[in-house]
C-alpha positions as semicolon CSV with decimal commas, in nm:
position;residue;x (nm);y (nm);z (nm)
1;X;-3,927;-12,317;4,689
2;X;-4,106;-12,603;4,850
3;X;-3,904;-12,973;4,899
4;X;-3,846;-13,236;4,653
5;X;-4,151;-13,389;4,820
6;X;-4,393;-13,060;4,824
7;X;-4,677;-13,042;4,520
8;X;-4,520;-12,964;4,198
9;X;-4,725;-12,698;4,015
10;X;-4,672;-12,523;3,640
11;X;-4,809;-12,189;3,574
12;X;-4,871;-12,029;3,246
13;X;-4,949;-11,640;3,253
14;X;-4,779;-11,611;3,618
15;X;-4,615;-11,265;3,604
16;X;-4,944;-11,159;3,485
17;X;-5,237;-10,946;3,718
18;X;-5,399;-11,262;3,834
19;X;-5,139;-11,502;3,725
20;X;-4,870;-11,309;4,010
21;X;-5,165;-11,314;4,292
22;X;-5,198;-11,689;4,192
23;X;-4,828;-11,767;4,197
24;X;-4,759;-11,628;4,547
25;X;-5,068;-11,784;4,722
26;X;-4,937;-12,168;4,575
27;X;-4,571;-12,072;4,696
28;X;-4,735;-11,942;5,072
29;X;-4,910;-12,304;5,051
30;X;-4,547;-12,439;5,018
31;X;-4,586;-12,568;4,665
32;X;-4,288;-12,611;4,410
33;X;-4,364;-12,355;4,134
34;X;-4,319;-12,329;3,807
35;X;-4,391;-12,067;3,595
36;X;-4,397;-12,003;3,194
37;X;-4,273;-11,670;3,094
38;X;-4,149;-11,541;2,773
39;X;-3,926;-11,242;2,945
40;X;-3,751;-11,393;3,267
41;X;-3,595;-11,033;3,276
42;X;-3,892;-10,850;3,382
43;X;-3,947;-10,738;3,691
44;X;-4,201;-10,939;3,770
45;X;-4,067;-11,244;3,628
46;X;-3,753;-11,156;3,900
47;X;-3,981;-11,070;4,189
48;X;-4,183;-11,426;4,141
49;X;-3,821;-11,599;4,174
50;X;-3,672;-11,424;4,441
51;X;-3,987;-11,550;4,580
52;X;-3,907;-11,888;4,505
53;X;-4,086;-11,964;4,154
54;X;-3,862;-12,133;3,905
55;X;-3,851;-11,977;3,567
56;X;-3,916;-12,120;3,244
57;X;-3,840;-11,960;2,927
58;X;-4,120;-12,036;2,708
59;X;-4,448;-11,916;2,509
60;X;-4,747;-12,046;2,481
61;X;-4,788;-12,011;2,094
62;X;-4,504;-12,214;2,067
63;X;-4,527;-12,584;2,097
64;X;-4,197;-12,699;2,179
65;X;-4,131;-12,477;2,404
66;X;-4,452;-12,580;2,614
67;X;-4,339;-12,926;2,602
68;X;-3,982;-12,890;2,748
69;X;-4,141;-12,678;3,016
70;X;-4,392;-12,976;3,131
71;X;-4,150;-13,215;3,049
72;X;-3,878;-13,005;3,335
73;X;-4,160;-12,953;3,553
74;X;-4,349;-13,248;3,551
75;X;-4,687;-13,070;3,734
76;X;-4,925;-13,243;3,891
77;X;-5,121;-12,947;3,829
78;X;-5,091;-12,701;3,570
79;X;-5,244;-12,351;3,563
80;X;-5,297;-12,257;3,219
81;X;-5,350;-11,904;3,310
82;X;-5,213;-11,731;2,981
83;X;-5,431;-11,496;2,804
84;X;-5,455;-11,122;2,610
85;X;-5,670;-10,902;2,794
86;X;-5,691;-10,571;2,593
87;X;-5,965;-10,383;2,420
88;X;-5,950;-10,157;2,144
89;X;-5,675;-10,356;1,961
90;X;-5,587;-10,247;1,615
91;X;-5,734;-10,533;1,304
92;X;-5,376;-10,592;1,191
93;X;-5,286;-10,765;1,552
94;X;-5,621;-10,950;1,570
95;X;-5,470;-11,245;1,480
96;X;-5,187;-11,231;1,769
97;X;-5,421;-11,213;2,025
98;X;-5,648;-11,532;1,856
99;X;-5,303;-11,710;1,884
100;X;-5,257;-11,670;2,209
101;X;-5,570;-11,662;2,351
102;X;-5,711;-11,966;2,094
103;X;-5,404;-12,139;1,941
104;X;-5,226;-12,137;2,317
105;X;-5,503;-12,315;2,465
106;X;-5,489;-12,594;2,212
107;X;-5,150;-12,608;2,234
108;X;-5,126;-12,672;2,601
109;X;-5,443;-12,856;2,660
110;X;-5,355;-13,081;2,371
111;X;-4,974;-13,120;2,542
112;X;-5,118;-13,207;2,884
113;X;-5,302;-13,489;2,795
114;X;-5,067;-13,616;2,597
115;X;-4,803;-13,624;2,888
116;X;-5,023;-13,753;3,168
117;X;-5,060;-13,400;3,347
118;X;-5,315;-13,534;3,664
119;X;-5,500;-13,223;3,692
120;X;-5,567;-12,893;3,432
121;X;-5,709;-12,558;3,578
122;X;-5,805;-12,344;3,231
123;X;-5,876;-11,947;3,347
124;X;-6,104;-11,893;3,122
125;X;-6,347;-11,552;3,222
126;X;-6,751;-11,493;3,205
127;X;-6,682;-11,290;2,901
128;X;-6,662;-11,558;2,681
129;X;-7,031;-11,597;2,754
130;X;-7,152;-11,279;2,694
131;X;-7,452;-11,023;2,807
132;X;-7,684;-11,221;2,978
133;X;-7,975;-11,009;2,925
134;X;-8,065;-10,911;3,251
135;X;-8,064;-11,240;3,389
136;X;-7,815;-11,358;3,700
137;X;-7,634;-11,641;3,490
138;X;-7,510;-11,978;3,653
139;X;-7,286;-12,208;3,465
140;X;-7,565;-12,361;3,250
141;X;-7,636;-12,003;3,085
142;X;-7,581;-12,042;2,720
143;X;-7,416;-11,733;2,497
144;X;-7,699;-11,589;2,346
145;X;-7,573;-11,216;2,242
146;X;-7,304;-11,163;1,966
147;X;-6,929;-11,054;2,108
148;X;-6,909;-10,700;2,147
149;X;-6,495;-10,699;2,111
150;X;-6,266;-10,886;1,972
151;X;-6,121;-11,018;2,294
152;X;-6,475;-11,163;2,366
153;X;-6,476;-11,314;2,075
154;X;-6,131;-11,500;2,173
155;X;-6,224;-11,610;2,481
156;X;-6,565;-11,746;2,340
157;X;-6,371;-11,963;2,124
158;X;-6,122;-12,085;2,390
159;X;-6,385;-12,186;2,585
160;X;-6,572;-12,372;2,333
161;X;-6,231;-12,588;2,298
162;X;-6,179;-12,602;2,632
163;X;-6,495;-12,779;2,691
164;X;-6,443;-13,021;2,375
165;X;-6,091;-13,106;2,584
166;X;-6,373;-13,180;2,892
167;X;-6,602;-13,352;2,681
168;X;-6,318;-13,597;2,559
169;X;-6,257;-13,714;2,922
170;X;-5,957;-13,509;2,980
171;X;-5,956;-13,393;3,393
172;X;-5,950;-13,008;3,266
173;X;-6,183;-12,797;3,508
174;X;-6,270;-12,449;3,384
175;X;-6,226;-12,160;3,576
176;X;-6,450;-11,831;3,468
177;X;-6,338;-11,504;3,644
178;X;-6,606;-11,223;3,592
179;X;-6,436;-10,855;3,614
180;X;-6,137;-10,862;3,826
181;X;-6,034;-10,588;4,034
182;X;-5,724;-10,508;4,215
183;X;-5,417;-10,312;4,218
184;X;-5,238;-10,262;3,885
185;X;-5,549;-10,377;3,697
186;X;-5,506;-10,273;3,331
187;X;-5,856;-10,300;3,198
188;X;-6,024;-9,974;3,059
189;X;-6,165;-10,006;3,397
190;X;-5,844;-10,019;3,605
191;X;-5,666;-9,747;3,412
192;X;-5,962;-9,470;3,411
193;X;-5,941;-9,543;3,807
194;X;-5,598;-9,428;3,775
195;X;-5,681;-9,151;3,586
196;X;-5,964;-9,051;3,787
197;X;-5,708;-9,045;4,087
198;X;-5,475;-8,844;3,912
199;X;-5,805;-8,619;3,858
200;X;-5,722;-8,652;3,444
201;X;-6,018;-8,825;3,386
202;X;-6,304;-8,592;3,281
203;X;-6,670;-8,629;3,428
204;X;-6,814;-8,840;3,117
205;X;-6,911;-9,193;3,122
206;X;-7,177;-9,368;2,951
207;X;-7,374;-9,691;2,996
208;X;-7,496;-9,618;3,379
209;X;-7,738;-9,913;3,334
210;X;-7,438;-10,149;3,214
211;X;-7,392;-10,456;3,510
212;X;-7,078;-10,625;3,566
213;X;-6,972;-10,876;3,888
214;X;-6,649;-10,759;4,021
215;X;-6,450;-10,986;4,238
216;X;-6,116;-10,886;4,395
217;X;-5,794;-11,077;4,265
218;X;-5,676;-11,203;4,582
219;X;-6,001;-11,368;4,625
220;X;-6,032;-11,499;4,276
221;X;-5,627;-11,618;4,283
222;X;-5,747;-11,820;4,634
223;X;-6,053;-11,936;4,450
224;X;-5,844;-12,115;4,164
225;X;-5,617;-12,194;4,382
226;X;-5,876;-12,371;4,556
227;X;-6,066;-12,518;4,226
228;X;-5,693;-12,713;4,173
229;X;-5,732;-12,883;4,544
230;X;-6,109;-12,928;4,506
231;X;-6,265;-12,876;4,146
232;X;-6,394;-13,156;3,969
233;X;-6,248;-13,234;3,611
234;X;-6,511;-13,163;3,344
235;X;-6,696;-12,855;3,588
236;X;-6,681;-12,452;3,491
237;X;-6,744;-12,252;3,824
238;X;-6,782;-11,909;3,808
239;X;-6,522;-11,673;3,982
240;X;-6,784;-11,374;3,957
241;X;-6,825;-11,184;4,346
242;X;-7,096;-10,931;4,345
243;X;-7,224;-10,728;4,074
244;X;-7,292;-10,351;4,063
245;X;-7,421;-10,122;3,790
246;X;-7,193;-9,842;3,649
247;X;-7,392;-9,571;3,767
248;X;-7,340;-9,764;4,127
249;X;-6,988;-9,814;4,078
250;X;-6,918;-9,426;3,942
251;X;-7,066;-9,362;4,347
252;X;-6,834;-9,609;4,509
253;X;-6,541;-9,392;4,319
254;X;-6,723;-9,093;4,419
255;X;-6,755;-9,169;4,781
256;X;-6,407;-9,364;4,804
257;X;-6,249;-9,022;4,717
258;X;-6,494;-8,742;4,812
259;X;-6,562;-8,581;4,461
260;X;-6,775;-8,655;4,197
261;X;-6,708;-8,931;3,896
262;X;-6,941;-8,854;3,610
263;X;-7,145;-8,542;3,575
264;X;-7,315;-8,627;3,178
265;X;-7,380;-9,007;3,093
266;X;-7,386;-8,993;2,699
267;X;-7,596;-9,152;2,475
268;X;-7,410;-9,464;2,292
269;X;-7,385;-9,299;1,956
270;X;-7,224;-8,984;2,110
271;X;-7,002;-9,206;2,347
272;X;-6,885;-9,435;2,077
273;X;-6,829;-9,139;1,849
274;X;-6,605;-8,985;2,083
275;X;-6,440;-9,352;2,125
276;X;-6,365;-9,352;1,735
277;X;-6,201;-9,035;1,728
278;X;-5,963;-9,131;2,054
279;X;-5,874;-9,472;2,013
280;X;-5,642;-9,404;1,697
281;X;-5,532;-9,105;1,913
282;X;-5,451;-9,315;2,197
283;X;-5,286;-9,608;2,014
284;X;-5,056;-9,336;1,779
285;X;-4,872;-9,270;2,145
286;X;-4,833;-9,596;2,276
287;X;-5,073;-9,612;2,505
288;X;-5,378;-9,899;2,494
289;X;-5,725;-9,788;2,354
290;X;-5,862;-9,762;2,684
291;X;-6,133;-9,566;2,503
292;X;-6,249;-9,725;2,213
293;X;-6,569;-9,877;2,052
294;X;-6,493;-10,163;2,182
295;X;-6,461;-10,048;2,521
296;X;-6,792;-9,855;2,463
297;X;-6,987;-10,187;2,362
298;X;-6,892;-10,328;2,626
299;X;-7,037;-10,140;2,879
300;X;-7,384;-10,148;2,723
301;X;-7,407;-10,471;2,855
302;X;-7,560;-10,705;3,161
303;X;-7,252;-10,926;3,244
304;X;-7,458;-11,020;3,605
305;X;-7,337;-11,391;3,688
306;X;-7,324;-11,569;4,019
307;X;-7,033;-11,715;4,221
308;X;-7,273;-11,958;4,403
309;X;-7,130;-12,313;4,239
310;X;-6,779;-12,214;4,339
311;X;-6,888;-12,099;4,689
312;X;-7,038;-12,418;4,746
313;X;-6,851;-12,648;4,583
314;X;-6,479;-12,467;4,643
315;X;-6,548;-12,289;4,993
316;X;-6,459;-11,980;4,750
317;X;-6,524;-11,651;4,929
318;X;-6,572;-11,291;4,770
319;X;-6,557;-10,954;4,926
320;X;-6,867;-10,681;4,882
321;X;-6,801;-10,537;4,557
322;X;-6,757;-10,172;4,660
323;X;-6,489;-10,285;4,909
324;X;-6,334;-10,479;4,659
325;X;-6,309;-10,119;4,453
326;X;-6,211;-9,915;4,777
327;X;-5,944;-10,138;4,863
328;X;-5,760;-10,116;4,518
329;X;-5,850;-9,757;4,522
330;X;-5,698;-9,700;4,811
331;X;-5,382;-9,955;4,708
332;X;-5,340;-9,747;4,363
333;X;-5,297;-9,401;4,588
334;X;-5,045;-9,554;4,784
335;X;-4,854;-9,652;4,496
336;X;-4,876;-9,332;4,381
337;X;-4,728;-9,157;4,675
338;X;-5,074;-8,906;4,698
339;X;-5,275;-8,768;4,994
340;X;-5,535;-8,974;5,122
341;X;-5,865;-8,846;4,954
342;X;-6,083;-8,529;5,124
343;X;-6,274;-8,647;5,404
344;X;-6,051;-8,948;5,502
345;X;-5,736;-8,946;5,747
């Protein structure tokens, strides 16, 4: 851990997918780190401290506990990086994920200003804007399509009250990741790669014409990393990188591994037809709904937004898209312990 006199910096959601890439680049930048975690027994709870982090026991649905960990801390910047990322979910925990993902940010937001934190980074994501229609969206675009999940829904509220928090003068900047790729990813996206690797995934897909930015997680955890040194209270920059239609990203997976990724693209009422019967299946053995409606509707959509603000304004920097996906590709085999892909050595 950094010195008594090295930047002291609180991290809600750190033993998460972006929240551990974001943790290890402030503790490389010799920060003093301090992260929020409801299970300090995890393994990657453990790995974060051997690494230095200190843990605090804590949730961000629960108030109290919030306030002891600022009040130990005492951040001059706080990451409020928490969230429920899932699609699919069952109705009956709908309200858990609105608690965390809506309550939590009150709660913290709320808890900062009221003890003086200096500066508040809020991940919130370019899903809580919605399709765009087409259109590359900067951080002016205004929701104009109804939430396709439940999750969207979430983060479209959070982000509404995250701006009110800007709006009252508080020195909150908003951060907006688009689709964030990397290495133990667990999106619908990040676990059919891992099925696909495994060859278990079967050559459907649907939606070719559905557009989404990906941006890799290192460069996104650099990015926010960078909005806490540079952002300007009251701004929302865009952590989007480069966007690429499913039919385009099905041929990065296709040349990344040297077989094909989908053979038949089905219509949306077969494809979310299949999705009903599976989800239930999928959720009845403990696995997430990868493949549900939800996930369905959500790929009949343009989610095309631009990164340009935050290059400008942060010095942010995003890698091409399809080496984004051939990097965790090629990260996910290695975890698995495979043979590199036909065609490669």
């Amino acid at each position: 851990m950094g010195g008594s006199g090295s930047l002291r910096i609180l991290i809600t959601g750190g033993t998460g997918f972006i929240g551990r890439r974001l943790t290890a680049a402030a503790l490389a930048r010799g920060a003093s780190v301090f992260v929020l975690t409801r299970r300090p027994d995890r393994e990657a709870a453990r790995v974060l401290a051997l690494a230095g982090a200190r843990l605090l026991l804590g949730d961000v649905t629960d108030r109290e506990s919030v306030r002891r960990a600022l009040e130990v801390a005492r951040p001059r910047r706080l990451f409020h990086n928490a969230g429920w990322y899932e699609l699919g979910i069952s109705r009956r925990r709908r309200r858990q994920m609105r608690a965390v993902n809506v309550d939590g940010v009150e709660i913290v937001l709320s808890l900062a200003a009221e003890l003086g934190v200096e500066h508040v980074i809020y991940t919130s994501s370019t899903t809580a804007l919605g399709d765009t229609g087409g259109l590359v969206a900067d951080e002016g675009f205004q929701r104009r399509a109804p939430a396709a999940s439940w999750y969207e829904a979430t983060k479209a509220e959070a982000h509404a009250l995250a701006l009110r928090h800007q709006q009252a003068g508080e020195p909150v900047v908003i951060v907006a990741p688009a689709q964030v790729v990397g290495s133990g990813d667990h999106s619908p996206f990040g676990v059919m790669a891992r099925l696909f690797l495994r060859r278990r995934l079967p050559p459907i897909g649907w939606a070719p014409q559905g557009a989404f930015a990906f941006a890799h997680v290192d460069d996104v955890a650099q990015a926010m990393l960078a909005a806490g040194e540079q952002g300007r209270a009251g701004e929302v920059y865009f952590l989007a990188g480069e966007t690429l239609t499913l039919r385009e990203l099905m041929g990065v997976w296709q040349r990344s591994q040297g077989r094909t990724a989908v053979r038949l693209w089905l219509p949306r009422p077969m494809a979310l037809a299949m999705a009903a019967l599976t989800a239930p299946i999928l959720r009845a053995s403990g696995q997430t709904a990868f493949l549900s409606p939800e996930a369905v509707r959500s790929g009949f959509v343009s989610f095309r937004y631009s990164s340009a603000k935050a290059i400008g304004q942060l010095g942010a920097a995003f890698r091409p898209a399809a080496q984004a996906w051939e990097e965790t590709m090629q990260a996910e085999r290695a975890l698995m312990g495979g043979p590199p892909p036909a065609g490669t050595r």
